[in-house]
C-alpha positions as CSV (number, residue, x, y, z in Angstrom):
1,X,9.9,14.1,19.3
2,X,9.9,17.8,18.3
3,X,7.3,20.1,19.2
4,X,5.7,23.2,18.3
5,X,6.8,25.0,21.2
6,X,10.7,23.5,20.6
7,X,10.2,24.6,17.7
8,X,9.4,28.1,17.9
9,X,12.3,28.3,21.3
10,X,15.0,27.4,18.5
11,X,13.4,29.6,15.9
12,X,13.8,32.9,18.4
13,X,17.4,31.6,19.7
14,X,18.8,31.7,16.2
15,X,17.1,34.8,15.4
16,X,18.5,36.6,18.0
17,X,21.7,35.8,17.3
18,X,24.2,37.7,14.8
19,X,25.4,35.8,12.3
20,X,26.6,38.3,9.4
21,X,28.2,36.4,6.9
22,X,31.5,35.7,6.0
23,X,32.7,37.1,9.6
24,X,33.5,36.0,12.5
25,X,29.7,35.9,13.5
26,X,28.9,32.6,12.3
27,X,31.1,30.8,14.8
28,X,28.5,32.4,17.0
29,X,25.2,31.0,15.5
30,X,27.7,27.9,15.2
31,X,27.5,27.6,19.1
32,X,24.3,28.4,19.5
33,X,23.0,25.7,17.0
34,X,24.5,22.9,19.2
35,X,23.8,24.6,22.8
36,X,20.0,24.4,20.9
37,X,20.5,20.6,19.9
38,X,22.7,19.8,22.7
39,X,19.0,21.0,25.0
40,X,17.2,18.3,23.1
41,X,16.2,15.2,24.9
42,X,17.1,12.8,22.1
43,X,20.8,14.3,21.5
44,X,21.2,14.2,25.7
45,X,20.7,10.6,25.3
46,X,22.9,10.0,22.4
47,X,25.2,13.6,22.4
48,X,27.9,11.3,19.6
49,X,24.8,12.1,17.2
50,X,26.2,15.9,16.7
51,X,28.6,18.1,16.5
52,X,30.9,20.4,14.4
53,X,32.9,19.5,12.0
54,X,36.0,22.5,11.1
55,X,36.3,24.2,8.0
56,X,39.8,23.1,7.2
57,X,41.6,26.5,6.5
58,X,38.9,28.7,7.1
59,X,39.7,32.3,7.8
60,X,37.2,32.4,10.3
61,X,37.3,29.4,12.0
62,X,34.0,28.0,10.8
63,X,32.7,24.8,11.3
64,X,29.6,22.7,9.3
65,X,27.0,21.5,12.3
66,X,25.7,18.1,11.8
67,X,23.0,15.7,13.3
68,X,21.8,12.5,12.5
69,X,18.6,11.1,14.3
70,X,18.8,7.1,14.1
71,X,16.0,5.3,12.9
72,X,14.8,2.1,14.5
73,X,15.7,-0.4,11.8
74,X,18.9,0.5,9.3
75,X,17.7,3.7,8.4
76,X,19.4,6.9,9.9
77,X,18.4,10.5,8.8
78,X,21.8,13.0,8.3
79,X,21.1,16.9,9.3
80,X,23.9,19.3,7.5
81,X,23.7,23.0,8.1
82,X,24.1,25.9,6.6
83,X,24.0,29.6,8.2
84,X,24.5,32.7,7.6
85,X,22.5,35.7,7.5
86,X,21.6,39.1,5.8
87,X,23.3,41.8,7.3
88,X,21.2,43.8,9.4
89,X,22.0,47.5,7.2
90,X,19.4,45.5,5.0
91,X,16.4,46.0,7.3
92,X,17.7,50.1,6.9
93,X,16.1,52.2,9.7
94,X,14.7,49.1,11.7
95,X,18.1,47.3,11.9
96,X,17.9,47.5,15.7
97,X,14.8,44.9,15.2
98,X,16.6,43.0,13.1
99,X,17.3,40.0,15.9
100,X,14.1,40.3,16.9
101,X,11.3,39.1,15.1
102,X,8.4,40.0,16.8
103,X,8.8,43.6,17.7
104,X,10.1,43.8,13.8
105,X,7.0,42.2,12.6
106,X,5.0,45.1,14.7
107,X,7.1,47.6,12.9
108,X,6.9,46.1,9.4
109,X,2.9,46.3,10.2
110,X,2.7,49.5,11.4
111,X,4.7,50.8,8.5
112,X,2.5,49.0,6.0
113,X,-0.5,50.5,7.2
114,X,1.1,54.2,7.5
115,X,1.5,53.3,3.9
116,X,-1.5,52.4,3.0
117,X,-3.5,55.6,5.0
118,X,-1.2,57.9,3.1
């Protein structure tokens, strides 16, 4: 069973991780998305239940991540991603905060309220 605190560990793994798209970069988040499911105890105990499928041509190697978590009669649920990400230039002079979200949130906040003293 997932938990919150799961949860929020693969929420700040991803984040932290470039994954500009259409570049090279997503074979990164690619890895990282299975190291994260590959940590789970349910995919330990059945690790045939993901993996990465290839992109056939792809310029850049990409892959689609799967998952499928079987249910306990006939029923199976399928998991298909898909990842890529805003380029950080986006986030303009906070780009360096970009991968990580809490010290941008603290920036983003301490910008709103400059904004709102002004």
């Amino acid at each position: 069973m997932l938990n919150q605190n799961w949860i929020k560990n693969a929420f700040y793994q991803l984040v932290s991780v470039r994954s500009d798209s259409n570049s090279v970069y997503e074979t990164i988040i690619e890895d990282a998305l299975l190291n994260i499911l590959g940590q789970h105890p349910y995919y330990q105990e059945n690790p045939d239940y993901y993996g990465a499928h290839p992109l056939v041509d792809d310029q850049h190697s990409r892959a689609v991540v799967w998952s499928l978590v079987k249910g306990l009669g006939k029923r199976t649920f399928v998991m298909i991603n898909h990842h890529d990400a805003v380029d950080t230039v986006e986030y303009g002079h906070l780009a360096e905060l970009a991968f990580r979200p809490d010290d941008l949130k603290t920036a983003l906040l301490k910008k709103i309220q400059k904004t709102r003293t002004s």
